[in-house]
C-alpha positions in Angstrom: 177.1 76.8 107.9 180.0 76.6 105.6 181.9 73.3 105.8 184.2 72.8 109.1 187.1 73.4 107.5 186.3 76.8 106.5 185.9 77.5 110.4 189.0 75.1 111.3 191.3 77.0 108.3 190.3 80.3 109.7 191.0 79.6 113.3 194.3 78.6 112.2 195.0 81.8 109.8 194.3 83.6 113.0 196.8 82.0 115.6 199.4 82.6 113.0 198.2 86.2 112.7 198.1 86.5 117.1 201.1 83.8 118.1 200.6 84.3 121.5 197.8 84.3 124.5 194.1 83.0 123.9 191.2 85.0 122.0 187.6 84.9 123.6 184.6 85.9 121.3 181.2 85.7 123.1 178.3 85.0 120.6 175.3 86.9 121.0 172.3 86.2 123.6 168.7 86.8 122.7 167.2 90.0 123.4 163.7 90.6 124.7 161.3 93.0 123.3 159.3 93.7 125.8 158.6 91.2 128.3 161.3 88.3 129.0 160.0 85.4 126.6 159.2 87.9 123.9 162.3 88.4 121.9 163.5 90.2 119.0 164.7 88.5 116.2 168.3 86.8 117.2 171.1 87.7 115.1 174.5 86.3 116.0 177.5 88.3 116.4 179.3 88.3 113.1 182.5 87.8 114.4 181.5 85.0 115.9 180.0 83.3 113.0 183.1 84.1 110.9 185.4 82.1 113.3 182.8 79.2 114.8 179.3 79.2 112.1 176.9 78.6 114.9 173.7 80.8 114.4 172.7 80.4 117.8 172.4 82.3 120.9 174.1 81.5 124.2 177.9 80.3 123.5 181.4 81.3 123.6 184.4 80.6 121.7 187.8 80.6 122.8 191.2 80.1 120.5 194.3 79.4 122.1 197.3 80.5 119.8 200.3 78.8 122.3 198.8 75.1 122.3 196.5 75.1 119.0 193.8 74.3 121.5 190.0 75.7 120.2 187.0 75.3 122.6 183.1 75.7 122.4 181.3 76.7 125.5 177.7 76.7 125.9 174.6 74.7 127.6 172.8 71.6 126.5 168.7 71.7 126.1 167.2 71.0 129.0 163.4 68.9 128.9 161.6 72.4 129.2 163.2 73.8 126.1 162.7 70.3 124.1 159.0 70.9 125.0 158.5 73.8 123.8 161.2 73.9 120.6 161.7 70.5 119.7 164.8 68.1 119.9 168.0 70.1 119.3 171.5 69.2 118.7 174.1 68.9 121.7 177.1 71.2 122.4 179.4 68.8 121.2 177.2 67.6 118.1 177.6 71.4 117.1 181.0 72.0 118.2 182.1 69.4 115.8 180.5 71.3 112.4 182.3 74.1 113.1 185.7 71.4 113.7 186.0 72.0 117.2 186.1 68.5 120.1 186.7 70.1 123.1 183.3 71.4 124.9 182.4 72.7 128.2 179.4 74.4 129.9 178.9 77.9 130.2 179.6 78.3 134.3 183.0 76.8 133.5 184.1 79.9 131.1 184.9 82.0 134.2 186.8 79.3 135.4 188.7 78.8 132.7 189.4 82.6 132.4 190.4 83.0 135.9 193.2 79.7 135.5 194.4 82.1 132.0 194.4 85.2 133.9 196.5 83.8 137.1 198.7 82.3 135.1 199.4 85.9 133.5 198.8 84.9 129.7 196.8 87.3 127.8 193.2 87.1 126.7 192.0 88.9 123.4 189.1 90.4 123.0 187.1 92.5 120.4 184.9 95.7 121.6 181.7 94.9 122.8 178.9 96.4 121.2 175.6 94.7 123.0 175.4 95.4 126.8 175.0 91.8 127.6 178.3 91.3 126.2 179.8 94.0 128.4 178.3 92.3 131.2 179.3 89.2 130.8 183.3 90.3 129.9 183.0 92.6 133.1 182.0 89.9 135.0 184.8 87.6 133.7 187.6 89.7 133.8 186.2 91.8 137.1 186.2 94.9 135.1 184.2 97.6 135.1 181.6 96.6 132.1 181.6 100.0 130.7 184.8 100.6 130.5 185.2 96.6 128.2 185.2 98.5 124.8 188.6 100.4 126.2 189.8 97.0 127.2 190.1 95.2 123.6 192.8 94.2 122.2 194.1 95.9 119.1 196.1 93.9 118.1 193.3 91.0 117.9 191.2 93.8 115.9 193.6 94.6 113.4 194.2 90.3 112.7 190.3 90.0 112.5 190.5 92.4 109.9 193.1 91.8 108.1 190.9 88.5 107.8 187.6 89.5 107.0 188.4 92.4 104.5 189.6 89.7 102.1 186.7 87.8 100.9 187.0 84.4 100.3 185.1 82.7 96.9 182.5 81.4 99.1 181.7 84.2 100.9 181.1 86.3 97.4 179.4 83.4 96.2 176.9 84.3 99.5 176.9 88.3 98.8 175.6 87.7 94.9 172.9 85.8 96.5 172.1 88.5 98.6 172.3 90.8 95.7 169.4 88.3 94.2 167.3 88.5 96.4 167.4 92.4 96.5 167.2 92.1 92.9 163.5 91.2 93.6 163.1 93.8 96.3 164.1 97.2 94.2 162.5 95.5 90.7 159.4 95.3 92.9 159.2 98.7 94.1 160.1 100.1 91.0 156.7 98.7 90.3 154.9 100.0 92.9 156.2 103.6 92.8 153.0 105.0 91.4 150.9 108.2 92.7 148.6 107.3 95.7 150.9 104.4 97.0 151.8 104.4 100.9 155.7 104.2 101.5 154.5 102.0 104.1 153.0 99.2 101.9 156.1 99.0 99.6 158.3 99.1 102.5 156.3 96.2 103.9 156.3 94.0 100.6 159.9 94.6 100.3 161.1 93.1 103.8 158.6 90.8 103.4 160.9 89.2 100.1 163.7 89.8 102.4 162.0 87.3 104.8 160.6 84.9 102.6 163.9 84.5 100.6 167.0 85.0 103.1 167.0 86.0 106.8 165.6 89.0 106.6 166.7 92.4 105.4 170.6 93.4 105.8 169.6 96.8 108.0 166.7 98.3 108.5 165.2 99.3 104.7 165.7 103.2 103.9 162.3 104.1 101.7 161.4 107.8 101.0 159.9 110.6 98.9 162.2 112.6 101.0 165.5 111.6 100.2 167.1 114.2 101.1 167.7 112.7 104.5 170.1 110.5 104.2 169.4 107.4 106.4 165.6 108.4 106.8 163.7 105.4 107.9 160.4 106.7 108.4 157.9 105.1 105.7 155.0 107.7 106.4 154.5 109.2 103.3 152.0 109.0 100.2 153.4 109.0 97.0 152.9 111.6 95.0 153.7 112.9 91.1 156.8 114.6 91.1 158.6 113.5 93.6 161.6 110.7 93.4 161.5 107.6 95.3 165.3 106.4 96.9 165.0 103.0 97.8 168.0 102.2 99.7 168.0 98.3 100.7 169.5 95.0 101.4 168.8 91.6 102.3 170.9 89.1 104.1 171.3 85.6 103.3 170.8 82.5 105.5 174.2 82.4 106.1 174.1 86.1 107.2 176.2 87.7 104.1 175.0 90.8 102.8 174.0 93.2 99.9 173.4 96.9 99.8 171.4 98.0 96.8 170.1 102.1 96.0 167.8 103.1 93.5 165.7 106.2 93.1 162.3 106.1 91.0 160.1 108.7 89.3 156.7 108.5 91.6 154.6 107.9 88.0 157.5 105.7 86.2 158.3 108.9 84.3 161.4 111.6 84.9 160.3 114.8 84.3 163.5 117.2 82.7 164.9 118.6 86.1 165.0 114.8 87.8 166.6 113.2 84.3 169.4 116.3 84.4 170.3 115.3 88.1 169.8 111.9 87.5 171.9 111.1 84.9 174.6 113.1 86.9 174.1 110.6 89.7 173.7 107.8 87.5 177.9 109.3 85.4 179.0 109.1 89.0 178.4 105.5 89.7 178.9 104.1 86.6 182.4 105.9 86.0 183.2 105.3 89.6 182.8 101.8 88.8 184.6 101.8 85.7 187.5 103.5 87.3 187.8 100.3 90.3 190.9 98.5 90.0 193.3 97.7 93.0 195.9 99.4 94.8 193.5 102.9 94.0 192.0 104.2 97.2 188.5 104.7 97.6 189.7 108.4 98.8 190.7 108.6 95.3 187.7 107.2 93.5 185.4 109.1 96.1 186.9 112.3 94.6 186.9 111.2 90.9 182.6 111.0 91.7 182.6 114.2 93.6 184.4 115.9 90.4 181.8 113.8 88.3 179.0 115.3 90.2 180.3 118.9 90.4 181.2 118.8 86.8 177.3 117.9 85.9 175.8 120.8 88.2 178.0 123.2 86.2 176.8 122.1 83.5 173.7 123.0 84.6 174.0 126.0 86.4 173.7 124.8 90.1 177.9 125.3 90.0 180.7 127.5 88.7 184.5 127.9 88.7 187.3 125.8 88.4 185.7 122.0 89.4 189.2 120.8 91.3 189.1 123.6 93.3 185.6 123.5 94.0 186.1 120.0 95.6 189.1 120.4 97.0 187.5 123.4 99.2 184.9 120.9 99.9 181.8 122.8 97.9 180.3 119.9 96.1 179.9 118.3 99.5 176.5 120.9 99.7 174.9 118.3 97.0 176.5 115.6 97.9 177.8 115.6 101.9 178.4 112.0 102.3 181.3 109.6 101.0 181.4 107.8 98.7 180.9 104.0 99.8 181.8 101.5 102.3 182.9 97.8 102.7 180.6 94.7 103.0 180.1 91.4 104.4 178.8 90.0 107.0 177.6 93.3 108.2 176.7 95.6 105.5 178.9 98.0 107.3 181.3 95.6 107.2 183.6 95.3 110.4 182.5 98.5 112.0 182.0 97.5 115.1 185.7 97.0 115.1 186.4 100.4 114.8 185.8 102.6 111.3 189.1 104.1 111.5 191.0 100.5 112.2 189.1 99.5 109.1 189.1 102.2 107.0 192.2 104.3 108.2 196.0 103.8 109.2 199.0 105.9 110.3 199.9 107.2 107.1 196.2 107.6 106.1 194.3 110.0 108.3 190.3 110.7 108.3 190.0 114.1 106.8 187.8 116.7 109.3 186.5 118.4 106.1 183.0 118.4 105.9 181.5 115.4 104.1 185.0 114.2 103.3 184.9 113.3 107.0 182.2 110.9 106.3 184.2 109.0 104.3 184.3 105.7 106.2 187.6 103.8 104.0 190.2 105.7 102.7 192.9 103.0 102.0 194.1 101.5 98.7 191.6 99.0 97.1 192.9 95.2 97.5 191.7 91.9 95.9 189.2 90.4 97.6 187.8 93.6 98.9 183.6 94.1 98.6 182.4 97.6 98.5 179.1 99.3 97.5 179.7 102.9 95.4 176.7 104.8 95.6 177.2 108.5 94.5 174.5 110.5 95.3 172.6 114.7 94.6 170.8 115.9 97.4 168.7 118.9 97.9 168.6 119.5 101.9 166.9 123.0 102.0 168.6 123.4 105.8 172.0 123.2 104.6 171.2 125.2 101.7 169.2 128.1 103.6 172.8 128.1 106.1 175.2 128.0 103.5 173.8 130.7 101.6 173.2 133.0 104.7 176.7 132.7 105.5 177.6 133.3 102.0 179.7 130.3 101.5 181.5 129.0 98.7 179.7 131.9 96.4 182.6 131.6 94.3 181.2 127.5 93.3 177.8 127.6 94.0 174.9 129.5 92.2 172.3 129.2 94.9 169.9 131.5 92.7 169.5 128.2 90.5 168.7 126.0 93.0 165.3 126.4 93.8 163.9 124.6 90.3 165.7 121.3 91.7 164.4 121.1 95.5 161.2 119.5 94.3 163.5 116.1 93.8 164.8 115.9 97.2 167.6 113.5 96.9 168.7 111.1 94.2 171.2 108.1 95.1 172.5 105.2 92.8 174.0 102.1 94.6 175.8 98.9 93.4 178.1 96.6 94.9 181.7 95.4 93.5 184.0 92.9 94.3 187.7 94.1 93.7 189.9 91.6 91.3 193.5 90.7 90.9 193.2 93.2 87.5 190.4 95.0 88.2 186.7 94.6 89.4 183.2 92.7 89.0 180.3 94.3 89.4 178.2 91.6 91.3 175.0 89.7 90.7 172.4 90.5 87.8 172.0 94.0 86.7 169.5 96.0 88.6 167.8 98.7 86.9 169.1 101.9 86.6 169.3 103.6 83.1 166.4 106.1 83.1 165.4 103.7 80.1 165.5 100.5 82.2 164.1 102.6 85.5 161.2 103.6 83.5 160.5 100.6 82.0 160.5 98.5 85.1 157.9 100.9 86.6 155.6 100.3 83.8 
């Protein structure tokens, strides 16, 4: 945990933010694998630990912005849990590091609600996204538990983010030790990437650093000769010579904060000419991108200035043709690269998205585009200090889109998919980093990972 008055200053930056009525956060409950004492690994709602600290399961927060009043709800440990985990803290003991003296037990939440609720003051609430927590806020307000997502308050969502976008120095201070620690986790498989190798052993060793150095890995580890596939988490593959590597991974830290790292590797250590060309396309886009970060530009904006980067490169090469800001305006490029551009970190490595992406990302004035990879763009807004995003560019060769672009002839004018056919071989290549956004600019944060095709091939040796 951070120190109490980091959890005391934020609780107050938040009544000013609400002025009125109570807001109730429930913290996560463990979640059993498959039988009841068997249980996946807990991890606490972040919300939760962004307003109270406590990484443990079983209690409940509530704020009350009229008298100033914070309280902690949860259960002592009873004998049968001290036998079988060891003496543990009470309620109040742990109330107090987060700055909190007013404790009660679980059971007397639903009283306490039920006084609120007669009395006609309102209760805040963010959407739900576990169904224990829809349970238990059905049962407390007598609601319908599906139907608790609907229920939140937006005006409670939009203050939380307004909040957490803006990262305080401690908070970055926790990302760049994330970063560290996947520092060692993409170094390492640069290693490893050799001909023969199981996707499964590398993916193994690197959520096994994750583990032994932080809390684990920051979402579930993206490792693949077929990068082509986006998000594909299957690890079932032997490496093999001529294929590329993307290595998309993260670790969190003990305190939950999070880092988002890409890299692709030569299986071999060595580009041939067709993955270098791509490559260093890729590699313009993210490190021009990153250049270019500065606030009050949008990351609509700089997700087009990579898209034009990109498009530029495969005309160079013969993969595009035509006039490049038409090209991506019509939405063309998006057949290489159909994703956007980046997204905002923290806490979750999709930060805040269980908020809502378009309260996050979007406003009234700034609409989500329904253009085809455009429409993936998760933020569209102006950059701000304070803000932590990843920019990860990325060339992909997915032969289904491909085979149903071209039989529908579309976008002949920008693509030549005659010229296409030397590059499938590489699948997908993808270049990640993650920046902090200054009062003048940006930082690129923690220790350079590899990515040159000089430092990429020298890491693998």
């Amino acid at each position: 945990m951070f120190k109490s008055d980091v959890y005391i200053k934020r609780r107050d930056d938040l009544r000013k933010k609400m002025k009125t009525g109570l807001a109730l956060f429930i913290g996560n409950v463990e979640s059993p694998m498959n039988y009841p004492s068997n249980q996946y690994h807990f991890r606490q709602d972040s919300d939760f630990l962004y307003f109270f600290g406590l990484d443990l399961p079983g209690f409940a927060g509530l704020i009350d912005f009229d008298s100033g009043d914070d309280r902690l709800f949860g259960n002592d440990f009873d004998m049968d849990d001290i036998i079988w985990m060891g003496p543990q803290p009470t309620v109040k003991e742990l109330a107090l590091k987060c700055g909190i003296t007013k404790t009660a037990t679980m059971s007397k939440l639903a009283e306490v609600i039920n006084d609120v609720v007669s009395k006609r003051r309102k209760v805040h609430f963010l959407p739900p996204y576990r169904g224990e927590t829809k349970m238990t806020l059905g049962s407390l307000f007598k609601e319908n538990p599906c139907q608790m997502k609907t229920l939140a308050s937006v005006d409670l969502i939009k203050a939380v983010i307004s909040m957490r976008s803006v990262k305080e120095a401690i908070e970055v201070a926790e990302i760049e030790k994330a970063i560290a620690i996947a520092y060692e986790m993409h170094v390492l498989a640069m290693g490893m990437c050799k001909p023969g190798i199981a996707e499964q052993d590398i993916f193994g060793v690197l959520e096994g650093v994750a583990l032994s150095k932080g809390s684990g890995t920051s979402f579930p580890i993206i490792l693949s000769i077929n990068g082509q596939t986006l998000h594909n988490h299957a690890h079932n593959n032997i490496l093999k010579k001529g294929k590329m590597m993307v290595t998309d991974a993260g670790a969190e830290t003990n305190l939950h904060y999070s880092s988002d790292i890409t890299r692709t590797t030569p299986v071999g250590g060595k580009f041939s000419a067709a993955q270098k060309e791509i490559y260093e396309i890729v590699l313009k886009a993210n490190t021009e991108s990153i250049q270019a970060t500065r606030p009050g530009l949008s990351n609509r904006e700089l997700h087009l200035i990579a898209c034009k980067i990109i498009a530029a490169g495969l005309k160079d090469i013969g993969l595009m043709k035509g006039d490049i800001d038409e090209a991506v305006s019509s939405g063309a490029h998006a057949l290489f690269m159909p994703h956007g551009l980046g997204h905002m970190m923290g806490l979750d490595v999709h930060d805040m998205e269980a908020l809502g992406e378009n309260f996050i990302g979007y406003n009234d004035q700034v609409k989500r585009s329904d253009q085809f990879g455009l429409a993936f763009l998760r933020f569209a807004l102006p950059y701000k200090p304070g803000h932590v995003f990843t920019i990860e560019p990325g060339c992909y060769f997915i032969p289904e889109l491909i085979n149903k672009w071209k039989s529908e002839k579309k976008f002949m004018e920008f693509i030549n998919y005659g010229n296409i056919e030397k590059y499938m071989p590489i699948g997908g290549i993808r270049i990640e980093d993650d920046v902090l956004i200054t009062d003048k600019g940006h930082k690129l944060l923690g220790k350079p990972i590899p990515k040159t095709v000089k430092d990429v091939e020298s890491a693998c040796s």
